[in-house]
Each structure stands twice: as structure tokens, then as C-alpha cells.
KOLROTOR-162953 format. One record per residue (C-alpha): x negated, y negated, z negated; residue in one letter. Coordinates in Angstrom, 1 decimal, m for minus. Each point is the difference from the previous one (the first is absolute). Layout:
N
+--------+--------+--------+-----+
|      X |      Y |      Z | res |
+--------+--------+--------+-----+
|      X |      Y |      Z |   A |
...
+--------+--------+--------+-----+
***
This chain:
392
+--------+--------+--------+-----+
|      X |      Y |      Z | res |
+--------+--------+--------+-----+
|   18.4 |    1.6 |   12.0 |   X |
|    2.3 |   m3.0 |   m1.9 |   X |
|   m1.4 |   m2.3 |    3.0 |   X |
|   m1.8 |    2.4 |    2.1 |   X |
|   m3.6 |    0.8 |   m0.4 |   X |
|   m2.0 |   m2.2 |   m1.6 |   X |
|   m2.8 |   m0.8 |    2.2 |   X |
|   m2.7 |    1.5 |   m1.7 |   X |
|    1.2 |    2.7 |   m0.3 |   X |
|    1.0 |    0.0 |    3.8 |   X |
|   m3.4 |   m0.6 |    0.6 |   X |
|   m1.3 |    3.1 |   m2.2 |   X |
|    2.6 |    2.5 |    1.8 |   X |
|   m1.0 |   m0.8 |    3.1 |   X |
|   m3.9 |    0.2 |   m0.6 |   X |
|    0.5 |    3.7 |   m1.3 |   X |
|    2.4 |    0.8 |    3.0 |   X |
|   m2.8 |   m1.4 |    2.4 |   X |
|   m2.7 |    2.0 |   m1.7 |   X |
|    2.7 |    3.4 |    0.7 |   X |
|    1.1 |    0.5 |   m3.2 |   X |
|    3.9 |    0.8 |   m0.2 |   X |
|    2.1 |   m2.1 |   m2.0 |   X |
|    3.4 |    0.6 |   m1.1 |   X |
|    2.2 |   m3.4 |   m1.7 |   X |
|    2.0 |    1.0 |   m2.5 |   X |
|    2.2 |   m3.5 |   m1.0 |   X |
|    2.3 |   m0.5 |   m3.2 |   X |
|    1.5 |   m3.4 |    2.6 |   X |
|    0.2 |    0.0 |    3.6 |   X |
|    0.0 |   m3.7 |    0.7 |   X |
|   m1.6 |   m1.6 |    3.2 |   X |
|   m2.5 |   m2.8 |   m0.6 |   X |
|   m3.3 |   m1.7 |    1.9 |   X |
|   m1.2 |    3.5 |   m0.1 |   X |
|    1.5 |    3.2 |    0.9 |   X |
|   m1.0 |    3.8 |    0.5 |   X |
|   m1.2 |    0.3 |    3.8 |   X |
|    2.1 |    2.2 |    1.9 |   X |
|   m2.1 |    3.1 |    0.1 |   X |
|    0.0 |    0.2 |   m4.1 |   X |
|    1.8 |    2.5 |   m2.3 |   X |
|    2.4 |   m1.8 |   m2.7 |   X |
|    2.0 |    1.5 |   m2.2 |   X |
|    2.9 |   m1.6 |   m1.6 |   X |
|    2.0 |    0.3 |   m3.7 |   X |
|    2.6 |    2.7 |    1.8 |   X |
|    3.3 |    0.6 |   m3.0 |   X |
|    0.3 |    3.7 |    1.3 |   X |
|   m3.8 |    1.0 |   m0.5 |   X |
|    0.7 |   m2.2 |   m3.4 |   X |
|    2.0 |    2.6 |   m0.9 |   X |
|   m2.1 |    3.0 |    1.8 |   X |
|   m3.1 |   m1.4 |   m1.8 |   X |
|    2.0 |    0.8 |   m3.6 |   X |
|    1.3 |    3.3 |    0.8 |   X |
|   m2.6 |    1.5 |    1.1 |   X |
|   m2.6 |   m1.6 |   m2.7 |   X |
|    2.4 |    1.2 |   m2.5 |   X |
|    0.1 |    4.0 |    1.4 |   X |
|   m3.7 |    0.5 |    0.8 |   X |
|   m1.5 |   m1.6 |   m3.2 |   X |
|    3.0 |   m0.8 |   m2.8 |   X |
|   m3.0 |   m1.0 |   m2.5 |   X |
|   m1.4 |   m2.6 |    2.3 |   X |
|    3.2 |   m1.3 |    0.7 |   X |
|    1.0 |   m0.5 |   m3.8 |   X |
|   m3.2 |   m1.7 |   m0.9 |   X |
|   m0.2 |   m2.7 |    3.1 |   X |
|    3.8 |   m0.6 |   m0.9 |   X |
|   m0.8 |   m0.4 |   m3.6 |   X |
|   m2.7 |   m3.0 |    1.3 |   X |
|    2.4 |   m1.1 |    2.5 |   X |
|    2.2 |   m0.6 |   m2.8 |   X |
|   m1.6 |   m1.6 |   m2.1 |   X |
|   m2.1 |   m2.3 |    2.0 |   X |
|    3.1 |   m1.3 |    1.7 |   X |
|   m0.9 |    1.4 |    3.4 |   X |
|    2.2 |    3.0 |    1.2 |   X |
|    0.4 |   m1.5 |    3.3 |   X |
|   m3.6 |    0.5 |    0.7 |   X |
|   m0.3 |    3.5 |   m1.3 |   X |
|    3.3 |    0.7 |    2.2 |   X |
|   m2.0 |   m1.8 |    3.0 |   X |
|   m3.2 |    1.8 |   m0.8 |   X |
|    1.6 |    3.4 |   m0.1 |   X |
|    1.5 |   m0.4 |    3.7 |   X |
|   m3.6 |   m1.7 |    1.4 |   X |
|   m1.8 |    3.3 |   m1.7 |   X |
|    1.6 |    2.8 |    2.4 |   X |
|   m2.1 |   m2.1 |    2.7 |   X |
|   m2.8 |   m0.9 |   m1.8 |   X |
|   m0.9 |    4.0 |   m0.6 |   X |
|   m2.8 |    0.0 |    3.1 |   X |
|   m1.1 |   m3.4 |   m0.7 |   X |
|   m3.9 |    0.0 |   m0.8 |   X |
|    1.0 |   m2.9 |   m2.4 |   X |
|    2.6 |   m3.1 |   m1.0 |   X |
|   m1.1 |   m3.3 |    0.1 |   X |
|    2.3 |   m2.7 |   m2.0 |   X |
|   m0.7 |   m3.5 |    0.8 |   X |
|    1.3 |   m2.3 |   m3.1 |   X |
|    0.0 |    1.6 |   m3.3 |   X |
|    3.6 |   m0.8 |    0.3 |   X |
|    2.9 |    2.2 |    0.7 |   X |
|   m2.1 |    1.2 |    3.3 |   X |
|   m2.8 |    1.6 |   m2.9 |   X |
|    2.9 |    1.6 |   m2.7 |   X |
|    1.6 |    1.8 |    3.4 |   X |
|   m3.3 |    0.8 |    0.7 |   X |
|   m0.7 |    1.4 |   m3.5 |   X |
|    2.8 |    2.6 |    0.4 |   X |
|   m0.8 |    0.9 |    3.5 |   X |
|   m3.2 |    0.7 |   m1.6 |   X |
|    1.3 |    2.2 |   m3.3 |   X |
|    2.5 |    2.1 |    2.6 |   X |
|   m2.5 |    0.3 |    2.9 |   X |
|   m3.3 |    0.5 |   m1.7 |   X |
|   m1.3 |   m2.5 |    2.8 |   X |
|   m2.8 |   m2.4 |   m1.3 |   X |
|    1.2 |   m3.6 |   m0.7 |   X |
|   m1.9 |   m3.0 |    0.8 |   X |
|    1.6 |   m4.0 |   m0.4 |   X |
|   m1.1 |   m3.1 |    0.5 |   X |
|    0.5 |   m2.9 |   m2.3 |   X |
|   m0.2 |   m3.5 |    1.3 |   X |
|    1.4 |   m2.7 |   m2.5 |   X |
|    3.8 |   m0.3 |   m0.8 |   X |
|    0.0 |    3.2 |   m1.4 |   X |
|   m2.6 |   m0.8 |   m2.1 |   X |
|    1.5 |   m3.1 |   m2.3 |   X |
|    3.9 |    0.6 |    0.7 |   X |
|    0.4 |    4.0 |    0.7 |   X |
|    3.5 |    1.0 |    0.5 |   X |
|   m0.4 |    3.1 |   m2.3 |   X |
|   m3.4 |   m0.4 |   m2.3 |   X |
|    0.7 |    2.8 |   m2.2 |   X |
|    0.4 |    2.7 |    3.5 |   X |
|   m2.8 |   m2.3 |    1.8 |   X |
|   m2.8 |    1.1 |   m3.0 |   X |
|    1.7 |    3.7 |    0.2 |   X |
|   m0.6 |    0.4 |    4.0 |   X |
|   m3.3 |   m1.8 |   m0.1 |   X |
|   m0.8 |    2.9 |   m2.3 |   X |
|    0.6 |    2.3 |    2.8 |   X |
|   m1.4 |   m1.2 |    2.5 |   X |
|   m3.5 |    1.1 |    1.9 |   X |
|   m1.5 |   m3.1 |    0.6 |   X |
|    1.5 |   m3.4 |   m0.5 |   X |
|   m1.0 |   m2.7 |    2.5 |   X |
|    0.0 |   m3.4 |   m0.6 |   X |
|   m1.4 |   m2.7 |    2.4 |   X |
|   m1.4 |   m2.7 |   m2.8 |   X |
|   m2.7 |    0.2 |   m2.8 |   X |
|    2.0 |   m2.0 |   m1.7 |   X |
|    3.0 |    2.5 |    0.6 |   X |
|   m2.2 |    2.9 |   m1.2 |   X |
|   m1.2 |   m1.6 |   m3.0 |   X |
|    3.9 |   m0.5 |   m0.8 |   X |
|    0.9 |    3.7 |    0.5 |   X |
|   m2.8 |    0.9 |   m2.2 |   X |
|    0.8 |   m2.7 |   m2.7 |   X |
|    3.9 |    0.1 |   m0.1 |   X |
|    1.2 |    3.4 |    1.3 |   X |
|   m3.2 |    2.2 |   m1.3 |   X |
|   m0.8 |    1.3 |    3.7 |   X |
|   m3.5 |    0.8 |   m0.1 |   X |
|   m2.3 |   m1.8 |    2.1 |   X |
|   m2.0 |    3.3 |    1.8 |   X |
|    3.6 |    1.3 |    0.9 |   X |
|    0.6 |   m3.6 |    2.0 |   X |
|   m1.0 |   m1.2 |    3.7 |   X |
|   m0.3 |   m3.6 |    1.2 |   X |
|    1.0 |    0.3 |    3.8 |   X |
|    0.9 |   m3.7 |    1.7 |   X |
|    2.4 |   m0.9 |    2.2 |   X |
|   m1.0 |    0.3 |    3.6 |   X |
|    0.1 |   m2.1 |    2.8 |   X |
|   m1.1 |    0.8 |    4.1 |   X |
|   m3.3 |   m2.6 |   m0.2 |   X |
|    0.3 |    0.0 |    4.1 |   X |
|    3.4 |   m1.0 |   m0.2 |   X |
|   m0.1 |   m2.9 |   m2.6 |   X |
|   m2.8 |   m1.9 |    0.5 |   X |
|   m0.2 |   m3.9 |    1.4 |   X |
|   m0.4 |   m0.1 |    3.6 |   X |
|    0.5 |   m3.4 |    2.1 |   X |
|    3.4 |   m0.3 |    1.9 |   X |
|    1.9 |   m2.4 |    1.7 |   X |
|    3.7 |   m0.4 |   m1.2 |   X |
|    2.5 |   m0.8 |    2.1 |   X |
|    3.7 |   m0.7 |   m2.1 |   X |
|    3.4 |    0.6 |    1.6 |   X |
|    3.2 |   m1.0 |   m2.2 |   X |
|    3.5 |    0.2 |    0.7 |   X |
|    2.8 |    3.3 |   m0.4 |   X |
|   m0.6 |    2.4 |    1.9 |   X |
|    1.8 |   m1.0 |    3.4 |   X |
|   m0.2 |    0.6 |    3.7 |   X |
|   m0.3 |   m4.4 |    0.7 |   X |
|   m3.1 |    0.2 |   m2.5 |   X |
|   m2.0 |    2.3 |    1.7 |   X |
|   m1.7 |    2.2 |   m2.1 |   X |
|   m0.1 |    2.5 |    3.1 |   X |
|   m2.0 |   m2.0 |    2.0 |   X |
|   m2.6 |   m0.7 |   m2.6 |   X |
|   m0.5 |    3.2 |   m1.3 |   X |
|   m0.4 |    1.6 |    3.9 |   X |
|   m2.7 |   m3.3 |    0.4 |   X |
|   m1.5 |    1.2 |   m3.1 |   X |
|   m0.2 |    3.8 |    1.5 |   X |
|   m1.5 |   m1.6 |    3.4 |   X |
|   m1.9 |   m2.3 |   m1.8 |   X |
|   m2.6 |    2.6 |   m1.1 |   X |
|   m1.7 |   m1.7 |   m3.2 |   X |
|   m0.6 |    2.0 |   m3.0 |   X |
|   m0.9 |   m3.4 |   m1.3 |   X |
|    3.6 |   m1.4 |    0.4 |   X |
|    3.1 |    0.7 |   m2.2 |   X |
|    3.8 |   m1.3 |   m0.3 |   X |
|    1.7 |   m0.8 |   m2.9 |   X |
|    3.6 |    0.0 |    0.0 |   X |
|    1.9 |   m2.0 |   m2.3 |   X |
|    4.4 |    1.0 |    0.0 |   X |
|    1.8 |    2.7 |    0.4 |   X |
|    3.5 |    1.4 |    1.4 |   X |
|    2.8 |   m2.0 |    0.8 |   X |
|    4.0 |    1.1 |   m0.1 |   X |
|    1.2 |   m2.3 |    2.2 |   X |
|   m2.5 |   m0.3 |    2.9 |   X |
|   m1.3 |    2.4 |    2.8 |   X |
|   m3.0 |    2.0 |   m1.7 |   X |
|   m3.2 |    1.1 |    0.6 |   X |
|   m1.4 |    2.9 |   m2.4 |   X |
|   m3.0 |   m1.5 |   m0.1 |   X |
|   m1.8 |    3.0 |   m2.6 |   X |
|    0.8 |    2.5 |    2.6 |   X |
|   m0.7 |   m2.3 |    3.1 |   X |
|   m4.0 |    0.0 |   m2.1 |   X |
|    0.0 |    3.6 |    0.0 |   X |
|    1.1 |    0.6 |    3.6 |   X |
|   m3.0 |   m2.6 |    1.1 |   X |
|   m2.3 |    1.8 |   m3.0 |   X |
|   m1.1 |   m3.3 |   m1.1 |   X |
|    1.2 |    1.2 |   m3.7 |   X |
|   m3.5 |   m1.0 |   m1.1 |   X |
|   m0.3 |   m3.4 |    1.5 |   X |
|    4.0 |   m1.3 |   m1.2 |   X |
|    0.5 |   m0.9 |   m3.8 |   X |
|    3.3 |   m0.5 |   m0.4 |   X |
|    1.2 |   m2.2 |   m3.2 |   X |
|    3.7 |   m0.1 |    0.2 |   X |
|    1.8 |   m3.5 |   m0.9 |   X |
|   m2.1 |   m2.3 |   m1.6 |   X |
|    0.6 |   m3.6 |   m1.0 |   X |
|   m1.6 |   m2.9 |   m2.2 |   X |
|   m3.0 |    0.4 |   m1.2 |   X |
|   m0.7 |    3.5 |    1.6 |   X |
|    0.7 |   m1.0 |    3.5 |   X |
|   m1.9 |   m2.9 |    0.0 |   X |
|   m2.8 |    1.6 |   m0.8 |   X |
|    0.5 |    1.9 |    2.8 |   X |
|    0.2 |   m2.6 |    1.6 |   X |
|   m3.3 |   m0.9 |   m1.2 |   X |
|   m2.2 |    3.0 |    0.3 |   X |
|    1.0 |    1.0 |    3.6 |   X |
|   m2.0 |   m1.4 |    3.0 |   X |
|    2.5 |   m0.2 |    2.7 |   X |
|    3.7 |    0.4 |    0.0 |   X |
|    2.4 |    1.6 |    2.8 |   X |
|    3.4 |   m0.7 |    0.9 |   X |
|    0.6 |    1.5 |    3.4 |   X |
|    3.6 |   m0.9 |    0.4 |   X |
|    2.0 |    1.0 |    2.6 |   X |
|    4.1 |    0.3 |    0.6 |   X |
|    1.5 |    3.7 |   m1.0 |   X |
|    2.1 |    2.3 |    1.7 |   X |
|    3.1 |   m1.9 |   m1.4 |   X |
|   m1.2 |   m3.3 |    1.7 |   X |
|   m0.7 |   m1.7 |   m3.2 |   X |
|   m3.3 |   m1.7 |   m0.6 |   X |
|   m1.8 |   m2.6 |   m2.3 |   X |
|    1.0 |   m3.5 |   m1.0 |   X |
|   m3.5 |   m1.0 |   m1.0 |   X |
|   m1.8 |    2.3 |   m2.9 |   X |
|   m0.5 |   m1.3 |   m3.3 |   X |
|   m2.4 |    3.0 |   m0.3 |   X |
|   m2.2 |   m2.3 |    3.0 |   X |
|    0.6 |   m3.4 |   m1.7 |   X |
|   m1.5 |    1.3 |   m3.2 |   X |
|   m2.9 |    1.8 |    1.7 |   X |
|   m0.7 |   m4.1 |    1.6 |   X |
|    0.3 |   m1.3 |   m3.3 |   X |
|   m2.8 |    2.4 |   m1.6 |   X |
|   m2.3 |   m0.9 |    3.3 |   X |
|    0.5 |    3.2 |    1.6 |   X |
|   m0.9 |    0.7 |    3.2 |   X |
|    3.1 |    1.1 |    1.7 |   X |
|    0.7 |    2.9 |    2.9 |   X |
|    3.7 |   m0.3 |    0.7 |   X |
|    1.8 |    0.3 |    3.8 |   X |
|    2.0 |   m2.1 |    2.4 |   X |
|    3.6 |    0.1 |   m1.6 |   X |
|    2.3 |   m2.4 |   m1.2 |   X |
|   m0.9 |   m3.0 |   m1.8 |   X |
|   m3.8 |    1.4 |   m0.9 |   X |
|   m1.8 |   m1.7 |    3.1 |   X |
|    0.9 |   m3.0 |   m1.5 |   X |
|   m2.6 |    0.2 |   m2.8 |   X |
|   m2.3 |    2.8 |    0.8 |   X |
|   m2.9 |   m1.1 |    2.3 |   X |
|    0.8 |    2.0 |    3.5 |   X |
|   m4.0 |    1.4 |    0.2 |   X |
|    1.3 |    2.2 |   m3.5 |   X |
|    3.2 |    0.6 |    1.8 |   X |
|    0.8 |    3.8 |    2.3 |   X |
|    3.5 |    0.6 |    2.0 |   X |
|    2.4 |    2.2 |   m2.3 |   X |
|   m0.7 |    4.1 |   m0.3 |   X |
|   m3.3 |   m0.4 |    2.2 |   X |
|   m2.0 |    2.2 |   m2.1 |   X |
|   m3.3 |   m0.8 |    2.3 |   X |
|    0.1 |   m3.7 |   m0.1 |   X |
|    0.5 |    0.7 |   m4.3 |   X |
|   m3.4 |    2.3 |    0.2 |   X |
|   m1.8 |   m2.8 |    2.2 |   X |
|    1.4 |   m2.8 |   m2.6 |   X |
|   m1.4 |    1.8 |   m3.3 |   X |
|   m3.0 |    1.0 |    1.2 |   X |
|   m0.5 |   m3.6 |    0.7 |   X |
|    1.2 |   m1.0 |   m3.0 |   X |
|   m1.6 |    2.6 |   m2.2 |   X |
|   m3.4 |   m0.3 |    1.9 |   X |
|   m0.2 |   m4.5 |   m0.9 |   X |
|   m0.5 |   m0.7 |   m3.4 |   X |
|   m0.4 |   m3.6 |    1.8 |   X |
|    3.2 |    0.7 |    1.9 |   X |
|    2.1 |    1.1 |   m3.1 |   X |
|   m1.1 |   m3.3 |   m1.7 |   X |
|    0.8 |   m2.1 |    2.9 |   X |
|    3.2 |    1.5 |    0.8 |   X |
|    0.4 |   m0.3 |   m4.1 |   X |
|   m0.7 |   m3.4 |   m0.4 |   X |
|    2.7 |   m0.9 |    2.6 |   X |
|    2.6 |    1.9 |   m1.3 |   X |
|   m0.2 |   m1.9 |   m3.3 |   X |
|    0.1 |   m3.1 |    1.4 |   X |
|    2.7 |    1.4 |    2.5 |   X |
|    2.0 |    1.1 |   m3.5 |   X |
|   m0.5 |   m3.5 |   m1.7 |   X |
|    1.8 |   m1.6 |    3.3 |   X |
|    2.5 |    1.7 |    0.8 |   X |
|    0.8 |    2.1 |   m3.0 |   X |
|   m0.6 |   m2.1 |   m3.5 |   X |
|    2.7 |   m1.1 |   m2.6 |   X |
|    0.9 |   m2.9 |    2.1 |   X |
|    2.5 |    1.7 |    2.2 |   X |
|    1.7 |    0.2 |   m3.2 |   X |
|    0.3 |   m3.5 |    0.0 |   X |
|    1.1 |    0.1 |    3.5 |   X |
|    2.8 |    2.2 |   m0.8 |   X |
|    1.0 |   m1.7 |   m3.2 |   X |
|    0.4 |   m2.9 |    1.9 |   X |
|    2.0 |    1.6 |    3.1 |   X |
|    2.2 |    1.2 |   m3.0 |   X |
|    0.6 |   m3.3 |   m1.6 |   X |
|    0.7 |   m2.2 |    3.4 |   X |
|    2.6 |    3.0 |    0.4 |   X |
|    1.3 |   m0.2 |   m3.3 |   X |
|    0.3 |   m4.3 |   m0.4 |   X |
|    1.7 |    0.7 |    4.1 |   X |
|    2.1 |    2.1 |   m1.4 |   X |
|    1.2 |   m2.1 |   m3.3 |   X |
|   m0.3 |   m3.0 |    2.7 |   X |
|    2.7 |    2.0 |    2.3 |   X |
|    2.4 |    1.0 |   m2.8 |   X |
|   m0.1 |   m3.9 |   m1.5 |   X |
|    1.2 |   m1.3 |    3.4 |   X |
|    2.6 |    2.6 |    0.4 |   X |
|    1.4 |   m0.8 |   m3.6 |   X |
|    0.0 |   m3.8 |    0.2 |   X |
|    1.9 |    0.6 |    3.3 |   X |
|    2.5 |    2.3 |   m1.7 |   X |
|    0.4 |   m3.0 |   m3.1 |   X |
|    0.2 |   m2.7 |    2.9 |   X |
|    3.2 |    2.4 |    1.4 |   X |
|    1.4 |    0.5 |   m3.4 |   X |
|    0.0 |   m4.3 |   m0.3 |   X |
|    1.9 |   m0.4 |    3.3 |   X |
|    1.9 |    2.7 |   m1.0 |   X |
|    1.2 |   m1.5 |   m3.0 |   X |
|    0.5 |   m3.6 |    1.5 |   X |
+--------+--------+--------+-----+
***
């Protein structure tokens, strides 16, 4: 697992566990990625004693075998994988059979577990291996051996059977899977948080709204992440305390392009500020201003500066989970209500928040900056004016 499991195959391990079938993982890497083994699943890992195990006792119990898979060890290039294959075998005795997905390194390990362990062999090729194999000369010797080959293209098959002389009745086309139920289009209304993950943000007092709030038809999405220097909320635990898991997508720290179309796509967006255990709390969010800008109806709270701009009908009194609920469902239940409260924010945004108060500051800046050369000029010609009547 270079980058943990890919996600297909994920996806096919845990469709034969849920059908009862027991699966054992046996990894050349152990690397964590997107996907990783569940908990309750048997992996084996590359182990250097049973490396050297797997040798001795191949070499004592059958000498001829040993010389002849070291001879094509040899000279393929590979002895690591017959040295792997050798330790995975011992293990692989009461198997029913080895399946090697890639007809990589995964399939020539395979191929010896397969010539120690007498267990039938089955792979399945998807493309790399096809057009850029790490080892073409073992990868046509261990397709050789093995019971079936499985491929999840026509064109793929047609390719084993052209370049690598595979017969065709000896390959199966079986597609990649994916849970219909769970991947299909339904209708939701998406309501985007962003900022890090702090206490003044409020990402608590959403997510328990979201709990109370009852709609399947309803989902957050989360836009930022952890923080080093503030007061944190684990907000990836706090969703699977609340078991809302399936109604939070969380995107981590997005910018340009990306979170504006966030921005874009999501119906409603949620700030619920408030002020953390520390005593700190908002200035006035950016995350708010930008959410105005893309005429977004706003849900935000009483704090700080945010009354200032946010309509007070949108508006609930900090970490009052029930008056969040009463304002989404509001919200959520007008499209006429999201556009209204929409439309004002934009116009809200293009008062108090365009490229003017750049202006406004460039000009504070200047007045200071011509004060300040006008302040120095007077204290100099006063300090010439001494040096004259000095000098007289």
C-alpha cells in the first residue's frame, strides 16, 4: 500500500468481507492514504525475520524448488520478491486462493506464493501494467501461471491477448463497483462554513443545529482545517460524536478558484461566531464579507462587529443552538427568503465592503505621510534659523 488502498480496490475488499468471506491483506508497503484497512481486517506486513524464515525453511523442505525460483529470481532481476513471496507462503498454506491486484510486483509475489504453496493464483490487470510493466519479461512468466486472469476492459483483454499471448477463454472482464444507493443525485441544500478550526468560529454550534435540525435533505460543507496557534475544535471527531458523518463534507483549505466555487454552489452559508474560552473573538470575518459578495444568504450571530452588516432577522445570540435550528429551517425552507436575504447582502457588500476603502486608506496614509514630511520640514528650518543666529 505505497499510498494506502487504492479505492477500488477498497471498495472490492469490503464487498467480499460483507458478503462473509475472510480476507487476509498481505502488503509489500504499509503506507496510510484516503483509504485504509478497517479495523477488524487481517494485514500482514514485509516482516525481515520471517524474510529470513521463509528461505530456510524453503530451502530444507524442497532444495529443487528453491534452486529453480532463485535461478528466475536471478535472472529476472527480482530476488526481493521471491525472498518476499517465500515469507507470505508459510501463511498462505490454508488459503483457498491468492488474488494479486496489478500485474506488478503485487502479481510476481503472488507467482511464488503460488509455485511454494500450490494455492491457485488469480490477478487482475487494470492499465499501467499493461503499457509500462515494471518487469515484462516476469509479468508474461506469472501471467502463464495464473488460473484466470481478470481484466476490467475489452479493450484491456484484447491487449493481453494481442501483446502478452494470454488467451482470451482463460480471461474475465469484471468492472469496477460502485454502491448505486450510495452514489446517486439526490437534492440537498448546502450550507458552507469556512474558517480554521476554532472555538470563536463555531463549528460546534452548527454541527449540534445540524444534529437537532433533523433533515436528511440538509448537509455542511466545511471549508479549513487546524490551526497551531488558536483554541481548537476537532471538528472530524466533533461529526462523529453527533453521527452526522454522512451529512458533513469536509474539504480542508481551499482558495482561488476552488473556494469560490464553493462559494458558488452552496445555498446558504453559516458563521455562528461566538467568543472562546480564552475571551478572544472575531474582528469581522472575511469568510462573511465574501459570502455577501457572492449574494449569499447569510446565518451568522450577535458578536462583534457582524450586526453591523448582517440583517438582525438572519441574526441568533452566540452558542444558542435552538435559535440556529429555528434560523435554518427558515432559511432552508424560502427559496424566496434565501434570494431576498441574497440580494441584500450584495448590495450590503458593494457598500460597505468594495475596493474603495482602499482608497480610503490610501488616502489616510498619504495625509499621514505629507503631515509627517510637513512636521520634519518645520523642525529643520527651525534648526537652520538656530544655526543662522548661532553663527551671527
Amino acid at each position: 500500500m505505497k499510498y494506502g488502498l487504492t479505492q477500488f480496490i477498497f471498495r472490492d475488499i469490503q464487498a467480499l468481507v460483507r458478503k462473509g468471506h475472510e480476507v487476509e491483506l498481505f502488503t509489500l508497503r504499509h503506507n496510510r492514504g484516503l483509504y485504509n484497512p478497517l479495523p477488524d481486517w487481517k494485514v500482514y506486513r514485509v516482516e525481515p525475520l520471517r524474510l529470513i524464515l521463509g528461505q530456510l525453511r524453503l530451502v530444507f523442505r524442497k532444495p529443487g524448488l528453491y534452486l529453480r525460483l532463485l535461478e528466475t529470481a536471478l535472472r529476472t532481476r527480482l530476488l526481493h520478491d521471491f525472498v518476499i513471496g517465500a515469507s507470505f507462503a508459510g501463511r498462505m498454506q490454508d488459503a483457498d486462493v491468492i488474488y494479486a491486484y496489478f500485474g506488478d510486483h503485487k502479481l510476481f509475489v503472488g507467482y511464488y506464493c503460488k509455485r511454494i504453496s500450490n494455492v491457485p493464483l488469480i490477478v487482475t490487470i487494470r492499465a499501467y501494467e499493461l503499457h509500462n510493466n515494471p518487469n515484462p519479461t516476469m509479468f508474461v512468466k506469472a501471467l502463464a501461471y495464473c488460473d484466470r486472469v481478470v481484466t476490467i476492459t475489452e479493450y484491456n483483454k484484447a491487449f493481453l491477448t494481442e501483446h502478452f499471448d494470454v488467451p482470451a477463454d482463460r480471461i474475465d472482464i469484471v468492472r469496477q463497483i460502485v454502491d448505486l444507493d450510495d452514489y446517486r443525485f439526490e437534492p440537498k441544500l448546502k450550507i458552507l462554513i469556512v474558517g480554521f478550526f476554532a472555538q470563536k468560529k463555531g463549528h460546534e454550534v452548527l454541527f449540534k443545529a445540524l444534529k437537532l435540525l433533523g433533515r436528511d435533505d440538509v448537509e455542511v460543507w466545511v471549508v479549513g482545517d487546524q490551526a497551531p496557534d488558536r483554541r481548537l475544535v476537532d471538528c472530524r471527531r466533533l461529526a462523529r460524536d453527533l453521527d452526522i458523518e454522512s451529512q458533513v463534507a469536509f474539504f480542508g483549505e481551499q482558495e482561488g478558484n476552488a473556494l469560490k466555487a464553493l462559494y458558488r454552489e452552496c445555498d446558504v452559508f453559516c458563521l455562528p461566531s461566538r467568543i472562546d474560552s480564552s475571551g478572544d473573538r472575531e474582528g469581522f470575518p472575511n469568510a462573511i464579507i465574501e459570502a455577501m459578495a457572492f449574494g449569499k444568504p447569510v446565518i451568522s450571530t450577535r458578536h462583534a462587529g457582524i450586526p453591523e452588516a448582517i440583517d438582525d432577522a438572519a441574526l441568533v445570540d452566540e452558542d444558542n443552538v435552538e435559535q440556529l435550528v429555528e434560523a435554518l429551517n427558515r432559511v432552508c425552507g424560502s427559496v424566496r427568503l434565501r434570494r431576498e436575504l441574497g440580494i441584500r447582502n450584495r448590495r450590503a457588500a458593494e457598500e460597505m465592503f468594495s475596493m474603495s476603502n482602499s482608497d480610503r486608506l490610501e488616502r489616510i496614509l498619504q495625509r499621514y505621510a505629507t503631515d509627517a514630511h510637513r512636521v520634519l520640514g518645520v523642525s529643520l528650518e527651525r534648526r537652520d534659523d538656530g544655526a543662522h543666529s548661532g553663527a551671527d
